[in-house]
C-alpha positions as CSV (number, residue, x, y, z in Angstrom):
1,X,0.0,0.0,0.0
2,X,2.9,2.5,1.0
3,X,4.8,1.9,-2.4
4,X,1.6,2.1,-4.4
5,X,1.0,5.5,-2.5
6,X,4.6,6.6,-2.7
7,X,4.7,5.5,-6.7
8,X,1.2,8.0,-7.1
9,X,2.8,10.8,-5.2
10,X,5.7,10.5,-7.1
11,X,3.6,10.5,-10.3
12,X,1.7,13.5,-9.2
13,X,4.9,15.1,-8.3
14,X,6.6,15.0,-12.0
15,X,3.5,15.5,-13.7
16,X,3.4,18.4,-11.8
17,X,6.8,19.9,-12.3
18,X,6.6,19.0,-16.1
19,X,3.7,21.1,-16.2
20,X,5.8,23.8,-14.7
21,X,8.1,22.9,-17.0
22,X,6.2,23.6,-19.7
23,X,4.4,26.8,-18.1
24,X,8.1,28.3,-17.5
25,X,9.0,27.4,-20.9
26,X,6.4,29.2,-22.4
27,X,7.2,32.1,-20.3
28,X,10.4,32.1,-21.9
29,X,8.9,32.4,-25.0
30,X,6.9,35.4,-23.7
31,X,8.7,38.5,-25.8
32,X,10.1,41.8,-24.6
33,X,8.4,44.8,-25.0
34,X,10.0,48.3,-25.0
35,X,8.1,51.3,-25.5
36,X,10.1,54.1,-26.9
37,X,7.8,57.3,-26.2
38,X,8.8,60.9,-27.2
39,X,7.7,64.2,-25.5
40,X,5.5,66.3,-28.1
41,X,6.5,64.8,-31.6
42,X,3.8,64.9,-33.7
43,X,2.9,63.5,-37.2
44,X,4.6,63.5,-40.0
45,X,8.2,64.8,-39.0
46,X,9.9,61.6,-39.6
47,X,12.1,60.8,-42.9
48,X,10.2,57.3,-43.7
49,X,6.8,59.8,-44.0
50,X,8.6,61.9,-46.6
51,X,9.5,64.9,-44.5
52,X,12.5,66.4,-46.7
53,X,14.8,67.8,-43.2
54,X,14.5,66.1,-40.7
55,X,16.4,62.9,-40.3
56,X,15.1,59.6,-38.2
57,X,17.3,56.8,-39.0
58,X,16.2,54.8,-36.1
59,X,12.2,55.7,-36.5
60,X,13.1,54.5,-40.4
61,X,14.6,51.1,-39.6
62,X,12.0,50.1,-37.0
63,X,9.4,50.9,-40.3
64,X,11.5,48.7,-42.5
65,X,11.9,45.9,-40.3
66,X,8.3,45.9,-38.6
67,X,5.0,48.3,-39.8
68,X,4.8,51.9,-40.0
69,X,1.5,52.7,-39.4
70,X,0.2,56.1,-41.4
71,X,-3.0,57.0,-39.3
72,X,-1.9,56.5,-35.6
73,X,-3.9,59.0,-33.2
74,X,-3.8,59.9,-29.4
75,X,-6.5,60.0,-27.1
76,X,-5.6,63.5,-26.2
77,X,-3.1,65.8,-27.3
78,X,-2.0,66.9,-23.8
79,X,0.7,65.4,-22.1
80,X,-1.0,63.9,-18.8
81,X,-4.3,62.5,-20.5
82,X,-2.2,60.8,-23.4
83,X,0.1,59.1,-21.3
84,X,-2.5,57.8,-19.0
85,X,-4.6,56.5,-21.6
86,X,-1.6,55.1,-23.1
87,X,-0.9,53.4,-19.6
88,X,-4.4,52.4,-19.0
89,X,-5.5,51.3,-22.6
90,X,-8.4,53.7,-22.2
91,X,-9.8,56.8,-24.0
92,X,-8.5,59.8,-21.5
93,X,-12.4,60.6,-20.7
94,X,-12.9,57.3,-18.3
95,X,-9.8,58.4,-16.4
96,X,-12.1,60.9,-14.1
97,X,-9.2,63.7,-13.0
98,X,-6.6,61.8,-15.0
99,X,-8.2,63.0,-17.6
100,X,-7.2,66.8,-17.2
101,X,-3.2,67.5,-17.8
102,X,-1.5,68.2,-14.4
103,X,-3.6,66.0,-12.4
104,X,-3.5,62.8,-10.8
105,X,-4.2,59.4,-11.8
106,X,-6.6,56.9,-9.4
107,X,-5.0,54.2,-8.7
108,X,-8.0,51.7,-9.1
109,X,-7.0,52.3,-13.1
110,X,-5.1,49.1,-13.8
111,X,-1.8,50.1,-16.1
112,X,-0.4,47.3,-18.4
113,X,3.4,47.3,-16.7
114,X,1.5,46.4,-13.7
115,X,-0.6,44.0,-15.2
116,X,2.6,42.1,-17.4
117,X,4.4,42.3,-13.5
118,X,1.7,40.2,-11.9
119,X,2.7,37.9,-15.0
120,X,6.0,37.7,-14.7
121,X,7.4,40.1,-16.5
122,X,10.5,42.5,-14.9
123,X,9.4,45.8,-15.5
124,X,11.1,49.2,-15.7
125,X,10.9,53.1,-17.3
126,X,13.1,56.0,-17.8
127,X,13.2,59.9,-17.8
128,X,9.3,60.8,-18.9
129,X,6.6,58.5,-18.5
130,X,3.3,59.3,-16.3
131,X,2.7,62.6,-16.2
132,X,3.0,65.6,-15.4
133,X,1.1,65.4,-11.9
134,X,0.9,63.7,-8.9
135,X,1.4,60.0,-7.9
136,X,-0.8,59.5,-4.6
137,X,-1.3,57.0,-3.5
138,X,0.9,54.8,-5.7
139,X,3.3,52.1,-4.4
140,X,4.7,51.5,-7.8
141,X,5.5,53.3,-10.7
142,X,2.9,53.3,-13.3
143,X,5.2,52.8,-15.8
144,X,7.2,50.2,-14.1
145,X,8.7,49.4,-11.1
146,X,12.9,49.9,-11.6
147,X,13.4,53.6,-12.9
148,X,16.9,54.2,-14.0
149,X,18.9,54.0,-17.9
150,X,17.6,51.1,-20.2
151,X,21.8,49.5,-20.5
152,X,21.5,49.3,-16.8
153,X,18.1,47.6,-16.4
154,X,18.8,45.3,-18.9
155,X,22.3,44.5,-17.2
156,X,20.8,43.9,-13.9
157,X,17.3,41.8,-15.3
158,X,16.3,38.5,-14.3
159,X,17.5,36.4,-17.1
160,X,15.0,34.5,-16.6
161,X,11.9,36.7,-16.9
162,X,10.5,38.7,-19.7
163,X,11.3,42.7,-19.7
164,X,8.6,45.7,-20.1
165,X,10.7,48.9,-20.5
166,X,8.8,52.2,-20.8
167,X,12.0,54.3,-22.5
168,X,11.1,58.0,-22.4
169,X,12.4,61.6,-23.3
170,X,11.7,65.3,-22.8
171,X,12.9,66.3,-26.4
172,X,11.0,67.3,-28.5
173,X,9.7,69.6,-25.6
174,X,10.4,73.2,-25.2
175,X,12.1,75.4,-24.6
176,X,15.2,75.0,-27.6
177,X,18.4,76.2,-28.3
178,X,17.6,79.2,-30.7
179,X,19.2,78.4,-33.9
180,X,20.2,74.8,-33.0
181,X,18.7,73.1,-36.4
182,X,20.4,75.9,-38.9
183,X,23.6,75.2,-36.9
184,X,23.5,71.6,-37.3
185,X,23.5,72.1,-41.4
186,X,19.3,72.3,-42.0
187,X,18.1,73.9,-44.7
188,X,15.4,75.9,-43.7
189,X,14.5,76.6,-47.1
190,X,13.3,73.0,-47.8
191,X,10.9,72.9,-44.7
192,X,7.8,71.4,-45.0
193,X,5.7,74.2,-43.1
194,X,1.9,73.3,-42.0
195,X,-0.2,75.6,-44.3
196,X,-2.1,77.1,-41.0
197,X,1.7,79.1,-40.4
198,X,2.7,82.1,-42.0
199,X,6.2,81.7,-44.2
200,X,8.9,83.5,-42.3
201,X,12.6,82.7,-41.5
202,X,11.3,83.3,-37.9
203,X,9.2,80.1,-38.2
204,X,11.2,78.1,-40.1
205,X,14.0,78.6,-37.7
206,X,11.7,77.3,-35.2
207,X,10.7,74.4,-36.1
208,X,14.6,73.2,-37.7
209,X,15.1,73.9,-33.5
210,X,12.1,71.7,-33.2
211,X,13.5,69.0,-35.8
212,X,17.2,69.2,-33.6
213,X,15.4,68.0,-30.5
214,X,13.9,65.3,-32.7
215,X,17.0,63.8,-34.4
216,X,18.7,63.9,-30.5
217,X,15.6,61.6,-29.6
218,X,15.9,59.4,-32.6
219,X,19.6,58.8,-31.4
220,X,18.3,57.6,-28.5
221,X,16.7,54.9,-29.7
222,X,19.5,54.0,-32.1
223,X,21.3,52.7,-28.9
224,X,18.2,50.5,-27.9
225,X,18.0,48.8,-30.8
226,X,22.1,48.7,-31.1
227,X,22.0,47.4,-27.5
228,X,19.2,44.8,-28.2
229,X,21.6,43.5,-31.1
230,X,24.9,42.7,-29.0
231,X,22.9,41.3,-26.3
232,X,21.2,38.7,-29.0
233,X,17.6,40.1,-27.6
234,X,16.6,41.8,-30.9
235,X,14.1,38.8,-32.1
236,X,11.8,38.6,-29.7
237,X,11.5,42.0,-28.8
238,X,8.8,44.3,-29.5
239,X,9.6,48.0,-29.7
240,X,7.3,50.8,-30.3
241,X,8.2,54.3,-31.0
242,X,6.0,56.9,-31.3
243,X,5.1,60.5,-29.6
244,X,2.6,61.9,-27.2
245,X,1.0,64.5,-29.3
246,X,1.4,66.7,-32.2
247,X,4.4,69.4,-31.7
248,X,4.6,72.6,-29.1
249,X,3.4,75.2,-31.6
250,X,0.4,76.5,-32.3
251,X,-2.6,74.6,-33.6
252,X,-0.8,71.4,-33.2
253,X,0.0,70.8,-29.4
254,X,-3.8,70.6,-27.7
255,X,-5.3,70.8,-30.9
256,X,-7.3,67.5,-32.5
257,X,-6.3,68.7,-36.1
258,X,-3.8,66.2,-37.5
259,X,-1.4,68.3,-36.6
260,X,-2.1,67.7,-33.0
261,X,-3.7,64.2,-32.7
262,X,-2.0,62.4,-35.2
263,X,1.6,60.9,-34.4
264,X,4.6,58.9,-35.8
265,X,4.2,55.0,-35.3
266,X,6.2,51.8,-36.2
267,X,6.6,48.7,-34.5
268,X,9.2,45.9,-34.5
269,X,9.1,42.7,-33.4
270,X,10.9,40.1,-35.8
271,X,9.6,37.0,-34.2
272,X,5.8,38.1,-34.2
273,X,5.1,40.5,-37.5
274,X,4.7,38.7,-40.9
275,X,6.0,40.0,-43.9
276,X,7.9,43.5,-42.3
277,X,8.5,46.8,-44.3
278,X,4.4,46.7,-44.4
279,X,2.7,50.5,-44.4
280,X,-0.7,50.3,-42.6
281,X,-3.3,52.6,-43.0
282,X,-5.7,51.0,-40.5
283,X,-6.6,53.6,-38.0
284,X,-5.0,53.0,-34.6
285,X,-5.3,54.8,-31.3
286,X,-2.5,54.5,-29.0
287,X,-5.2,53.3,-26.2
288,X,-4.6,50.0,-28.3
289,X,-1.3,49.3,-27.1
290,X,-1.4,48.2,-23.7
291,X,-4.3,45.4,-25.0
292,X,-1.4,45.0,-27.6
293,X,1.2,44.3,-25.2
294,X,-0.4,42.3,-22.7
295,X,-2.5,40.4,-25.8
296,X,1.5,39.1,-27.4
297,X,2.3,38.5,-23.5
298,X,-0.5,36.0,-23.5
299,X,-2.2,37.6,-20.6
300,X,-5.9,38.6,-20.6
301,X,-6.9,41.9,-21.4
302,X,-8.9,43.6,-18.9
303,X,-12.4,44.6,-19.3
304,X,-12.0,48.1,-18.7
305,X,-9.9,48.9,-21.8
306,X,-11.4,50.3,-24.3
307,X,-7.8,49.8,-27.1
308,X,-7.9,46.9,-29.3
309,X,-4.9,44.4,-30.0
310,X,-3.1,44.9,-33.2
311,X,-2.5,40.9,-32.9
312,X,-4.5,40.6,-36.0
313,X,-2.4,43.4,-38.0
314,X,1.1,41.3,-37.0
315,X,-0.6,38.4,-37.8
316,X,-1.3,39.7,-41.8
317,X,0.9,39.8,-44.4
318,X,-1.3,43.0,-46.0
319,X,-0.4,46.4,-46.3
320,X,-2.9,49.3,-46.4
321,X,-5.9,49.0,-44.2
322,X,-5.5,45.3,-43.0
323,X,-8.7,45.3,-40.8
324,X,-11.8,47.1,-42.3
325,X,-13.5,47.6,-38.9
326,X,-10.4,50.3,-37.6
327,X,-12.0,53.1,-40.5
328,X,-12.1,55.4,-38.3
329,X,-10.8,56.8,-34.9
330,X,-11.5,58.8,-31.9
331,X,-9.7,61.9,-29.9
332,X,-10.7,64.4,-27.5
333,X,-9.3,67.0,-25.2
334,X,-10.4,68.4,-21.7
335,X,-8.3,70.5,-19.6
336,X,-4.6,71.8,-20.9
337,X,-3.6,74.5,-18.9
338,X,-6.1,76.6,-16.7
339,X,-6.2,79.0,-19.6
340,X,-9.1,81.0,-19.3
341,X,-10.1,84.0,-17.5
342,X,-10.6,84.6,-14.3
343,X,-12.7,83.2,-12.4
344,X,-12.8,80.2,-15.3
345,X,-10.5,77.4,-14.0
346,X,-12.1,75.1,-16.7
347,X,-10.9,74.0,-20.2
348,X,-12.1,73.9,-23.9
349,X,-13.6,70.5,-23.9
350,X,-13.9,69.0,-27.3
351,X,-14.3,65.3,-28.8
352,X,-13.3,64.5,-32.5
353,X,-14.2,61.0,-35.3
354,X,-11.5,60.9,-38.2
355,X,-12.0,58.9,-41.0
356,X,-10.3,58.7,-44.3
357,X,-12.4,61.6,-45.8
358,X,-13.3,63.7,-43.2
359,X,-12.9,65.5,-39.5
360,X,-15.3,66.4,-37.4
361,X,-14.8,68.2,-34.1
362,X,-17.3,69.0,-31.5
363,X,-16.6,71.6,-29.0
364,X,-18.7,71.7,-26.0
365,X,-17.5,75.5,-25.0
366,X,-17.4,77.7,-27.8
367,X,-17.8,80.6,-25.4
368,X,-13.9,79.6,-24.2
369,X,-10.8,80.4,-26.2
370,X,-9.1,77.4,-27.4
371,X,-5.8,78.6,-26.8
372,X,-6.6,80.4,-24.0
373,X,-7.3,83.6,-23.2
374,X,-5.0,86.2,-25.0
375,X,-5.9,88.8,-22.4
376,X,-3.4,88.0,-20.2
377,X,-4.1,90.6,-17.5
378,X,-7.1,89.0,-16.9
379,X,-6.1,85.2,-17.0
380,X,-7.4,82.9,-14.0
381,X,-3.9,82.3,-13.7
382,X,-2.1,85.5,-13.8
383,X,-0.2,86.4,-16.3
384,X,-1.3,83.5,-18.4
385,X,-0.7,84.2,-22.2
386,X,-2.6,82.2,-24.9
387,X,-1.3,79.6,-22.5
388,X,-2.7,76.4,-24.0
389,X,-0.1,77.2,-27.1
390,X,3.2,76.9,-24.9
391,X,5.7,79.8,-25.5
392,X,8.4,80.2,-28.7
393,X,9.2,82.3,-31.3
394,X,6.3,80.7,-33.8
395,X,3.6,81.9,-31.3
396,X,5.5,85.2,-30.5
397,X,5.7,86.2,-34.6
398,X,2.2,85.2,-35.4
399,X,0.6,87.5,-32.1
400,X,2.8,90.2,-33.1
401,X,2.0,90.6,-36.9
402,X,-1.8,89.1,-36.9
403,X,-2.8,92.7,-38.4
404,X,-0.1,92.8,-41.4
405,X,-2.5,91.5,-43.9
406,X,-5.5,89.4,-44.4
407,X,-3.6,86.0,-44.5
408,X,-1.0,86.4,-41.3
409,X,-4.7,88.0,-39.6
410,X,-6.4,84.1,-41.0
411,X,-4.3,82.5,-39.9
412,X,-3.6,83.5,-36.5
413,X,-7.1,83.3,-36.2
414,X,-7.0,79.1,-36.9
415,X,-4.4,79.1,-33.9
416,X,-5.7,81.4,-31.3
417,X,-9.2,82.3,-32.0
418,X,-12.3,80.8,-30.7
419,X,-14.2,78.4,-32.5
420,X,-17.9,77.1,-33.5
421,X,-19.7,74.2,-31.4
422,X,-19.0,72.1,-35.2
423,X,-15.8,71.8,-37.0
424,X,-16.2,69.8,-40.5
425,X,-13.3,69.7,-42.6
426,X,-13.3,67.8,-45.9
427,X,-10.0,65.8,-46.4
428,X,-9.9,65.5,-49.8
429,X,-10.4,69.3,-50.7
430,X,-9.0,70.2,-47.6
431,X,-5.9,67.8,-45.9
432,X,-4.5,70.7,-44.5
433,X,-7.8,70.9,-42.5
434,X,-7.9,75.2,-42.9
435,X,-11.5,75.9,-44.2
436,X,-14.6,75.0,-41.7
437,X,-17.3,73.5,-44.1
438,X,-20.0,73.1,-40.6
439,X,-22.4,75.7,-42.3
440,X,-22.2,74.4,-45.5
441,X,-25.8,73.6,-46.8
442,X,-24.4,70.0,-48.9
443,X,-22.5,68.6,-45.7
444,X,-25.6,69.0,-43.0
445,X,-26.5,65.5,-43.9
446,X,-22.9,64.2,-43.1
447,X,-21.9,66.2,-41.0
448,X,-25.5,64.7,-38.9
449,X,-24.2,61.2,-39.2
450,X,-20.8,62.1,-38.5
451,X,-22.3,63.8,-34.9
452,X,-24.3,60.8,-34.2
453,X,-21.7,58.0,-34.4
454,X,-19.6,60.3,-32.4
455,X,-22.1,60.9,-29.5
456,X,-23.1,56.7,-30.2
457,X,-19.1,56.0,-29.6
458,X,-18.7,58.4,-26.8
459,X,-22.1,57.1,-25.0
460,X,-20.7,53.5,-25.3
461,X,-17.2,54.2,-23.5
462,X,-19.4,56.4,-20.5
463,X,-17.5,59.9,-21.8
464,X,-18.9,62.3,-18.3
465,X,-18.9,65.4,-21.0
466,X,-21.7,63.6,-23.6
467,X,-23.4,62.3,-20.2
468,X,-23.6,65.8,-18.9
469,X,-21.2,65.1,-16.2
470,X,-18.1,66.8,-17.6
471,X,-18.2,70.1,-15.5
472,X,-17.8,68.0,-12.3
473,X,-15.3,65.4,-13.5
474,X,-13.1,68.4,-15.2
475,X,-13.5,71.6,-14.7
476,X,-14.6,71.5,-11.2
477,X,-11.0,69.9,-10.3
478,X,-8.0,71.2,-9.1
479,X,-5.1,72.3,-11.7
480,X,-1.6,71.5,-10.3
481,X,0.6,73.0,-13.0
482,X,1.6,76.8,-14.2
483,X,0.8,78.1,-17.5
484,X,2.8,80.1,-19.9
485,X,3.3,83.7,-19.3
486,X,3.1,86.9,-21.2
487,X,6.6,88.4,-21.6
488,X,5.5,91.5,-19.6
489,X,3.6,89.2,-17.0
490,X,4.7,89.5,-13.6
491,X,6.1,86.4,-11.9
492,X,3.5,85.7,-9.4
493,X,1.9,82.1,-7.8
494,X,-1.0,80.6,-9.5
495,X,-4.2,80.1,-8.4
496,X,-5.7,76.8,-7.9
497,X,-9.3,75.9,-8.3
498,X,-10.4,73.3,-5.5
């Protein structure tokens, strides 16, 4: 009886550790994921896209060897919102507070590094991630739990484990060197300007500045994927680069324009993509990389997330739009800076559906200014200057010559001036997205549908603002940050809206 228990045990014992085994040795086969995130670089400023300056050899090789994806969106073009959607794998309006830029983020929202750690995986991020705001209440990083320089967290990793790596910047952030991209050999004369800015050296100058901080990033991520290749990991490693929204100047950063929403993407993983050097045109939101990451990790996708796993898109060996249900995407935007005037510690809410012919924005408070106030003396924060459009020469030359003629007084209009409660821009007349067609008598019927698979959309995700809850879950928060000042503003402490 004894040996015939002692034989079973034994049995149950090996079948058990074979099936650990097994379960380890899938682990193993569990790839690495890096995310390589910059601070405010924005769509299409990236050499694979065509842009004739700038130079992204790193950005270009992660194309060729994985997907570039042509219509990748944020949830919101603000800093704290698109990270914490990013994080969370949800639209930046189910974030309550974390929502707003400057804020913090509850930590009942589940974030994908700490949903891959319970899994297993060793997880880790450097220099920006979360934020900016406040971490209460946090025992762990939402963006991983070793912060420090990628070549030292992968020298001290468990060799055993799988690595999530949240690799941040602060370029292309302001403030620049002045004159840093003609310095560095650009021609300005071959910059690709957006139409909304007026042509001046001024401008150009800028944005070469702009396209410096750029190429420094894209260097940074040359040594990842140089690192990945001496230490053998390159195979089975995914790596996304991309940015957090379009770039600091105006009508791009906190705008949902293209030039604000829509951002640089490509994705390698050698291993797990069929057929690489693919262009995508599927429309992605960049809520659908933490279901990504966790869905290539093998590990169930929570509930809560509203991003969708590109599993399907690796899986193909198409280019062009691969799944025919991602036609269109959303974006929105709640509070930026406190930017209004006093007493108005609110923002310019607005919600946005792109699709391959057209744009639609909706802005809940056409009584606010979507920059921000430009009456500075007046500002709810004081001294606050247009302060949704961060500070730099660009913003400075269009305020100061908005009356030399009719186009520099358009155009500075499309930056700074307020806005109706509909924004329709057709894409194939229009791509540079200049000339509101809301009012126009043959679009009513469009622009109707448009409006009601947006409010349909938002509804269906529980967005406070369509619910009539947006006042109390925005506006009616605190602000933690500053603002951008006038130039003749005194230096003086913000207020703060309980």
């Amino acid at each position: 009886m004894e040996s015939r228990l002692m034989k079973s045990f034994s049995k149950t014992v090996l079948i058990a550790l074979l099936g650990l085994l097994a379960v380890m040795s899938r682990a193993d086969q569990r790839p690495n994921i890096i995310f390589a995130i910059a601070d405010d670089w924005g769509w299409p400023h990236a050499s694979v896209y065509g842009d004739p300056v700038v130079k992204t050899p790193a950005f270009d090789r992660i194309a060729k060897e994985g997907i570039l994806f042509e219509h990748a969106y944020i949830s919101s073009p603000s800093c704290t919102p698109s990270r914490n959607a990013i994080l969370t794998g949800q639209y930046h309006w189910r974030l309550g507070y974390g929502g707003n830029l400057w804020s913090i983020l509850d930590t009942w929202h589940m974030t994908y590094p700490h949903v891959l750690a319970k899994a297993g995986y060793h997880t880790g991020h450097w220099r920006k991630s979360y934020g900016p705001g406040r971490l209460d209440g946090w025992d762990t990083h939402p963006a991983g739990e070793v912060s420090g320089d990628f070549e030292k967290f992968l020298k001290n990793r468990p060799k055993d484990r799988p690595f999530c790596f949240w690799f941040g910047a602060s370029d292309p952030h302001r403030p620049y060197t002045a004159g840093s991209g003609k310095a560095k050999g650009m021609d300005l004369s071959k910059i690709k300007l957006f139409a909304h800015y007026p042509d001046s050296e001024t401008v150009r100058s800028d944005v070469a500045d702009y396209y410096f901080e750029v190429e420094r990033w894209d260097g940074d991520v040359e040594k990842v994927l140089d690192l990945l290749d001496r230490e053998g990991l390159a195979e089975n490693t995914i790596i996304v680069m991309t940015g957090d929204h379009g770039m600091p100047f105006p009508r791009c950063k906190g705008n949902l324009y293209d030039s604000g929403a829509r951002v640089p993407m490509a994705v390698r993983w050698p291993k797990g993509i069929r057929k690489p050097g693919r262009v995508v045109t599927d429309f992605v939101s960049t809520t659908d990389l933490a279901p990504t990451f966790l869905d290539v990790a093998g590990v169930p996708v929570p509930s809560a997330m509203t991003g969708r796993s590109w599993g399907n898109i690796f899986a193909s060996t198409m280019g062009g739009r691969v799944d025919s249900s991602r036609s269109y995407v959303l974006t929105g935007k709640e509070r930026h800076v406190a930017a209004q005037e006093d007493p108005d510690g609110g923002g310019t809410p607005m919600r946005a559906i792109r699709n391959d012919d057209l744009l639609l924005i909706r802005n809940f408070r056409p009584d606010r200014w979507p920059a921000g106030t430009p009456n500075w003396q007046s500002g709810f924060i004081p001294g606050a200057w247009l302060a949704d459009c961060d500070n730099g020469p660009t913003k400075t030359y269009m305020v100061d010559n908005r009356d030399r003629d009719d186009e520099y007084r358009f155009k500075y209009e499309l930056a700074f001036g307020k806005r109706p409660e509909f924004e329709l821009y057709d894409l194939k007349k229009d791509p540079d997205q200049l000339r509101n067609v809301a009012d126009q008598k043959e679009y009513q019927t469009v622009l109707k549908d448009l409006n009601r698979q947006l409010e349909a959309d938002l509804k269906a995700t529980d967005d406070p603002r369509i619910l009539g809850r947006g006042q109390e879950v925005f506006d009616d928060t605190k602000y933690l940050g500053g603002a951008p000042l006038h130039p003749d503003a005194p230096k003086t402490k913000k207020k703060t809206k309980k």
